[in-house]
N, C-alpha and C positions, 0 to 999 in steps of 0.2 A: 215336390218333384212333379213338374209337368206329364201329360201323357206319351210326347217324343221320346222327351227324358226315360220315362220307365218303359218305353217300347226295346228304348235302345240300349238298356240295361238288362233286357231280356235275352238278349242274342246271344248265344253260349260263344265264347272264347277257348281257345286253345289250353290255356290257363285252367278256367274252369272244370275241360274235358279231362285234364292231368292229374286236377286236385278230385275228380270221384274215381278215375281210376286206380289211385294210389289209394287213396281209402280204400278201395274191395280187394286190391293187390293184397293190400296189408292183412284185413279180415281173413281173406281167403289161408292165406300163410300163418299167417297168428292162429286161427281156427284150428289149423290141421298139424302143427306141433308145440304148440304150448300143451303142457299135462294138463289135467282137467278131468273133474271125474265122469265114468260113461255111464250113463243113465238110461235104461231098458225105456223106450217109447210104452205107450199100453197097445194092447195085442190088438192086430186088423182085425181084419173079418175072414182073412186066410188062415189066422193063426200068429203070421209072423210080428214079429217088434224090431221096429228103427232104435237104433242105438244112438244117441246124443254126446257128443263131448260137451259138457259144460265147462268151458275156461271164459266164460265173455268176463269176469272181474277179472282176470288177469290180464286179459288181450286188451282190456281197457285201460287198467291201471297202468302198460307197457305204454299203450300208443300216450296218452295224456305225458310221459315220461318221453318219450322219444319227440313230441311234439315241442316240448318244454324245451329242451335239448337244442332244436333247430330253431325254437326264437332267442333262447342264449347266445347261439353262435352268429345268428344274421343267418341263417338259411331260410328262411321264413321270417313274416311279420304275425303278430298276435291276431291284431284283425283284417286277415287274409278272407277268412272267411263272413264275415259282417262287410269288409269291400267289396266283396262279390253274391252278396247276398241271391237276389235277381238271377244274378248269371247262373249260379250253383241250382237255382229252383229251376228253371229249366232245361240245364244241361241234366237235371236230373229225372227231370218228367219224360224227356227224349230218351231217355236209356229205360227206363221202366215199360215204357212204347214199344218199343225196339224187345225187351225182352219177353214179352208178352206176347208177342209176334211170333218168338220162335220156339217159346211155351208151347205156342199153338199149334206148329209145323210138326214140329216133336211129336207131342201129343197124338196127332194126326196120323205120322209115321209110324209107332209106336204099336208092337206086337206084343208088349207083354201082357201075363194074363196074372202075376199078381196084383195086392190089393194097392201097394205105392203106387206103385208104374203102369197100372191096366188105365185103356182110355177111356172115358166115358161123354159119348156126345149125347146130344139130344137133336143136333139136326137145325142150331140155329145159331149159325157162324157170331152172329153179337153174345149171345147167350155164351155159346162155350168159349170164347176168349173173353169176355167178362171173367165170370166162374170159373175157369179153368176146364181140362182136360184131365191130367192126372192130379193124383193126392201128394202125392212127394217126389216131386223130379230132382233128378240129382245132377250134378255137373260137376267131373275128374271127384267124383268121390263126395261130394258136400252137398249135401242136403239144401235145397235153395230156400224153402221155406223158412228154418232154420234162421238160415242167415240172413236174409233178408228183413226179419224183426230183431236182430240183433244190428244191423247194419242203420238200421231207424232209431233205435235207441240212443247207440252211442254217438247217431250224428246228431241229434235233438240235443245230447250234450254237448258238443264242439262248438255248434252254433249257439249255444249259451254261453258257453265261454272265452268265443269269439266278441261277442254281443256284451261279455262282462268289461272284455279288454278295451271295447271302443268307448264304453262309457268312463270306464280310467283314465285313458288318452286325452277322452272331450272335457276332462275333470268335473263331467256330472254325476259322478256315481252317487245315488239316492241310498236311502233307508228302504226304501222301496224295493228297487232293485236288489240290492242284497238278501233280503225277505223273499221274491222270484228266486231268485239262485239256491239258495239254499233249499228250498225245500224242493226245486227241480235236482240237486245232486241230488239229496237223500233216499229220492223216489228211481230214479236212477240207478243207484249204486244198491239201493235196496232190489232193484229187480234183477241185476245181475248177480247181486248174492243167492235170491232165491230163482236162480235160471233155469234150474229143474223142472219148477212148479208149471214152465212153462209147457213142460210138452207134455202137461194131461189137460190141457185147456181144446176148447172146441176148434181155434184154428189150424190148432196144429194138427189133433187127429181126424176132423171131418170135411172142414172144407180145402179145395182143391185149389190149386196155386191158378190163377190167372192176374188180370188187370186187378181186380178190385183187391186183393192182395198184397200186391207186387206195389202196386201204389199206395196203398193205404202206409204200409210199413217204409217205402222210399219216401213215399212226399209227403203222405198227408202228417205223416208221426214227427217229423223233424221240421218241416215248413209253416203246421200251421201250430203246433203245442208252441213252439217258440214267440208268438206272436205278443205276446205279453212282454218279452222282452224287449222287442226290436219297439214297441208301446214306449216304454218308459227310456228309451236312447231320446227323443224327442219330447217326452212330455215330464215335468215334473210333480212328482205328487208327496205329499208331507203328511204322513201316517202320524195319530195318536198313540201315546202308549197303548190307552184300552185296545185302537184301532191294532196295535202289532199283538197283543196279549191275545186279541181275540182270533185273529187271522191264527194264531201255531195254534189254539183249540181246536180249531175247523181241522187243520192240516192233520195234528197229531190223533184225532177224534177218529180222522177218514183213514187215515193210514191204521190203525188199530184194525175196523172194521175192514177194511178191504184186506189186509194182509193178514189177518188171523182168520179171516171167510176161506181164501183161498189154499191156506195151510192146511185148515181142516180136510179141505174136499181131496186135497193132492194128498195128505198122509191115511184119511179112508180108503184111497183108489187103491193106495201099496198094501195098507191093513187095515181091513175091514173093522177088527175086533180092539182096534186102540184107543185109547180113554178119549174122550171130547170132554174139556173142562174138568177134568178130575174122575170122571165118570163115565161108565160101557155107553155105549153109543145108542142111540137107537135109530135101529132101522127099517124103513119100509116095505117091505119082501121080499127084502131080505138083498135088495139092491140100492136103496134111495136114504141119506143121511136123512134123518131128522132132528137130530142136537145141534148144540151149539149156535152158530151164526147160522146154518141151515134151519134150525127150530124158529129161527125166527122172521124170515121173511125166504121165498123162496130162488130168489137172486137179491142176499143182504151181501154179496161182493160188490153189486153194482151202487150198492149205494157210498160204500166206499169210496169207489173211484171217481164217482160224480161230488162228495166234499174233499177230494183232495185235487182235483181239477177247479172249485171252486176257490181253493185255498191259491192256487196259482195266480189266481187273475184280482183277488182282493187287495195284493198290494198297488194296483194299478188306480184304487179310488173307484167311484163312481159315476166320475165326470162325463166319464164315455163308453159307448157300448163294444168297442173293437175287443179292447182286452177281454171279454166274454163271450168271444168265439168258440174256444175250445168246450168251456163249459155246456154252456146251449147244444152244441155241435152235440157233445158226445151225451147230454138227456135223450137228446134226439135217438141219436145212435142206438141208448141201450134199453130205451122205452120199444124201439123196432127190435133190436136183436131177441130182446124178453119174451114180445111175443113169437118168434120164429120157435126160441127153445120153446116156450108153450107147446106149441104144436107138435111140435118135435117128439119132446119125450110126453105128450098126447100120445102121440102115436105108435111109439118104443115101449111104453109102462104101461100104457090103457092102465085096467083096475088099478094099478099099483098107484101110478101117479094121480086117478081121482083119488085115491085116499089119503097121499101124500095133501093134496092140493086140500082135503079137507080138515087135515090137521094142523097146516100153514098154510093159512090163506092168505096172508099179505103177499105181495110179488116183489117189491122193491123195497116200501119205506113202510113200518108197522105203523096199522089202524090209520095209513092215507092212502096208499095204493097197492 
């Protein structure tokens, strides 16, 4: 594709504008009455706690089912979305713009003085619509943070399964590609299972909903994780056994570590005094885990998530560096975020966390960094 060609595949269409509307239509409605269990947020700084409905496995398994439904009938095509791929990335970077904008007005306007909804500037119009203004704004009742990482999620999987439907059509579908799909559902269907876990994590309860947010979860989670597949639509690659046997190690290795790292930390935050591995836990003063996957490196979540993002892009071969976006991307990312928390709870645990830090002293990966 020439550069006309993909200019002109960037211009958002009508089409386009219909197909994220209905997506958030749907979310927004699927969210606010599908059953789903409520989950206490962890307490502000006020006191108070945001309540969670966790139904995204349901609202997911519904739309993938109602989805299914309208290409049985001809209401739709499979790869609606893999034709409009282009169009969809910036009709959807335009509306993440566009929200951020009145994040920031809001914010702006905004009298409240709890710890959600109170505004906090610093006086540098880049800076707080970057960052944001409030911690949890809400809109007719929904939580935008919330949904916004749910709303990236389950489109990181449409566009995969749009992207599975075009390589059926093109009758390329690889070894490869199936290898990508699969371990992108499992990871998937694995976070919405544990949806919970998500709102003791740091975005949800510390940083404030702006652009870098709003985009991360709308674009960057669905446009660029996906890039391994839209990879192997054009290129074909021919995996060895050893090569597939050794790719689901990485996968099933990462996902251990990342998803029993995170279990831990989310069922400490509920109760302090519950076994890690068979055993009372131990803790730092009596605020800071030090068992299990925390005994062993002090962000050994991230190391998770960086071999099962490596696992995504292994079916693609080596021939080329595009499929290894994600991964590089997000070293990057958690090699910066690492040190942010550094500082962080530097600052929050003083003694606590230098003795935490000199009991676990790896940061990511034991005895390299």
């Amino acid at each position: 594709m020439d550069l006309n060609s993909t200019l002109h595949a960037l211009v958002p269409s009508w089409a386009s504008v219909a197909m994220i509307m209905g997506f958030f239509a749907y979310l927004g409605i699927a969210g606010s009455i599908i059953p789903g269990k409520l989950i206490p947020g962890v307490s502000l700084s006020d006191g108070t706690r945001l309540h969670y409905r966790c139904n995204g496995l349901s609202s997911l398994v519904l739309l993938v089912v109602l989805l299914g439904i309208g290409v049985r009938m001809n209401f739709i095509t499979s790869t609606a979305i893999a034709d409009k791929g282009l169009e969809l990335l910036s009709t959807t970077f335009i509306f993440s713009f566009l929200v951020t904008l009145v994040l920031y007005v809001a914010g702006q306007r905004s009298h409240e003085q709890g710890s959600s909804l109170k505004p906090h500037f610093t006086g540098n119009l880049i800076h707080d619509w970057w960052f944001g203004i409030q911690l949890n704004p809400r809109f007719i009742g929904i939580d935008l943070k919330f949904f916004f990482v749910r709303a990236g999620m389950m489109g990181w999987l449409l566009i995969n399964l749009s992207i599975l439907a075009k390589s059926v059509e093109d009758a390329n579908l690889s070894q490869s590609m199936i290898l990508y799909q699969l371990f992108c559902v499992l990871y998937i269907v694995d976070y919405f299972f544990y949806e919970e876990y998500m709102t003791s994590t740091w975005d949800i309860i510390a940083e404030k909903l702006g652009f870098m947010l709003v985009f991360g979860d709308l674009v960057w989670i669905p446009y660029t994780f996906s890039i391994q597949g839209w990879w192997l639509l054009s290129n074909k690659v021919e995996l060895t056994k050893a090569g597939v046997i050794a790719n689901c190690i990485v996968f099933l290795f990462g996902y251990l570590v990342f998803r029993g790292a995170n279990k831990q930390k989310h069922v400490f935050k509920k109760n302090p005094k519950a076994p890690i591995w068979g055993r009372p836990p131990k803790v730092i003063g009596g605020k800071l885990l030090a068992s299990g996957f925390w005994g062993i490196a002090r962000h050994c979540n991230y190391l998770g998530d960086l071999l099962v993002a490596a696992s995504f892009s292994l079916p693609c071969g080596i021939s080329s560096p595009v499929p290894y976006f994600y991964p590089v991307y997000l070293l990057i990312l958690l090699i910066w975020r690492e040190r942010r928390d550094e500082a962080r709870c530097a600052d929050k645990y003083r003694e606590v966390w230098a003795e935490y830090c000199k009991l676990v002293p790896w940061r990511i990966l034991p005895y390299a960094y």
